[in-house]
N, C-alpha and C positions, 0 to 999 in steps of 0.2 A: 836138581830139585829134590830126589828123595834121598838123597846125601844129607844135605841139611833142610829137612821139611819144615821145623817151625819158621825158619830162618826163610825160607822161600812160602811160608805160608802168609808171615806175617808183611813180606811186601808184597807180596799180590792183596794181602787188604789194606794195605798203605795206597796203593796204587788206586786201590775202587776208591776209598775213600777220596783221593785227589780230584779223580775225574767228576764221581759227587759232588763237589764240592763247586769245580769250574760251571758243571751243567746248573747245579742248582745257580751259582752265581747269575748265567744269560739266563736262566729261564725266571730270574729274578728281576733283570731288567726290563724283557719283555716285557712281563708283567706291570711294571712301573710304569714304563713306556707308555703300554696301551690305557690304561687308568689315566696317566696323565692326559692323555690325547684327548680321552671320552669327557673330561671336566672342562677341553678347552673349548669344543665343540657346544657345551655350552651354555657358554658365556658368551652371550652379545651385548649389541647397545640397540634404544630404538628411538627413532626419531616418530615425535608425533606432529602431527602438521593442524595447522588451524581449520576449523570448520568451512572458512567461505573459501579454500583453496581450491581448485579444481586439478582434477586426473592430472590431466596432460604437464603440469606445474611440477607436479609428484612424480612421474615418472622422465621427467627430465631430470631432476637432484636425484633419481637414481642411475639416470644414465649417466652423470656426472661423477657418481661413487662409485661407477664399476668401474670407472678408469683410473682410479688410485691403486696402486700398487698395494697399499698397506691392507686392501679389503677381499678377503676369503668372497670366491663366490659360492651357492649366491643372494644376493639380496630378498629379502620375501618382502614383497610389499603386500600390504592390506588395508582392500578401501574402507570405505565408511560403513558401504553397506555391510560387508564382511564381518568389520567391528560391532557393528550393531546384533547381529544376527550372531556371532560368537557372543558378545555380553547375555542377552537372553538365554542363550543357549545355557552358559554358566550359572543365570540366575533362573533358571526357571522352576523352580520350588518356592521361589521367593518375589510372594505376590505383593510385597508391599513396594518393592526395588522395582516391580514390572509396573504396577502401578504410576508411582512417580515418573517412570520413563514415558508411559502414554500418556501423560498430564504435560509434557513437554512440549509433546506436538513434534517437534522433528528431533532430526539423529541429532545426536550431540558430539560423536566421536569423527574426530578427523582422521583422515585416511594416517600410512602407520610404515613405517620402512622399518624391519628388523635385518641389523647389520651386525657381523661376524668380521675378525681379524685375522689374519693370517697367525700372529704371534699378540698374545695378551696387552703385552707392552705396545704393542701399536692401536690402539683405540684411542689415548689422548691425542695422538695427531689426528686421528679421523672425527672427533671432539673440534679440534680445533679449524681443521676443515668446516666444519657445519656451520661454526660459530662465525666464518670468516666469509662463509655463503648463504649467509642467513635470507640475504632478500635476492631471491635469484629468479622472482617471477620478472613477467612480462614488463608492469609498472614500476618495480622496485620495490615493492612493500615485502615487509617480512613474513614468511611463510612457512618458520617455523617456530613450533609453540614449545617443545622442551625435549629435552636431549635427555635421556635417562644415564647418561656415562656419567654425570658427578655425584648421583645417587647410589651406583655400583664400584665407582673410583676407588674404593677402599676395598672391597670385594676384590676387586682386577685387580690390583695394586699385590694384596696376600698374595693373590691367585699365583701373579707371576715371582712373588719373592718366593714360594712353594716351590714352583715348577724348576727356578735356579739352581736352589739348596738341593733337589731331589736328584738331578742331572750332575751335580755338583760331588754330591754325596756316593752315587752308586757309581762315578768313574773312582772316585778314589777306592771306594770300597773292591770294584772289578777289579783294579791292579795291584791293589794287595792281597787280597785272596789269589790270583793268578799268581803272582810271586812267591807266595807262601808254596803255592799247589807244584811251581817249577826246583825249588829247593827241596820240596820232598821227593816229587819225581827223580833229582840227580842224584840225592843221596841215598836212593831205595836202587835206583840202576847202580851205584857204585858198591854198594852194599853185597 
């Protein structure tokens, strides 16, 4: 080393600068990683249910969505009452909104399933699940009133052509930088 110091100075900062480089790399993916996770978290869908529907109707089609594999638990459902008492709650500065709602005379919101996917890409199949259980009460009538996933479809759709490219992009990016960082390391040992 103090034979030839610049010579031994300048790969011990070749060398920092590699392992720099590696760490910054994972601690870049990390980072992506967790970002990505916290956007998919969320993105749901929700199912709104018609007014004359009753509880027990509602949380049978959720017992039925907890058993799909495609659905992150867990489901939040929210009654009418809940709905009502959140809408006020949100409008309560806003007496002409409160107004028209006590001119109605009863709730108007039907109870409310907020549904989560394991993986972005799987919400058209849980779309089509709903669509395919649409009358799942006791008499057969339909009981549900609108599916908010073709409203977001384009939302989810970016969301997960995102999440591909980014997963896509930082593997390649990790193995070239890694290779790049193993070529100077043998050439700075060989040196």
């Amino acid at each position: 080393f103090w034979r030839n110091g610049f010579i031994s100075l300048s790969s011990i900062l070749v060398m920092v600068v590699t392992l720099f480089v590696i760490g910054s790399t994972i601690f870049s993916g990390v980072i992506l990683r967790s970002t990505l996770d916290q956007i998919k978290e969320k993105v749901d869908i929700n199912v709104y249910f018609l007014t004359t529907i009753e509880e027990p109707e509602v949380l049978s089609m959720k017992e039925n969505l907890e058993k799909l594999p495609e659905v992150a638990p867990p489901i939040v459902y929210v009654s009418r009452e809940d709905a009502l008492a959140e809408f006020q709650k949100k409008h309560e500065n806003d007496e002409i909104t409160l107004q028209a709602l006590d001119e109605l005379g009863a709730n108007p919101f039907g109870a409310t399933l907020n549904i989560r996917a394991k993986e972005p890409s799987q919400y058209e199949s849980i779309a089509k699940f709903l669509e395919s259980n649409n009358s799942l009460s006791s008499d057969g009538e339909v009981i549900i009133d609108k599916v908010n996933y073709y409203q977001n479809k384009d939302v989810i759709d970016r969301l997960t052509r995102v999440i591909n490219s980014a997963n896509k992009l930082g593997l390649i990016l990790t193995i070239l930088l890694i290779g790049i960082s193993i070529l100077i390391t043998f050439n700075t040992i060989r040196l």
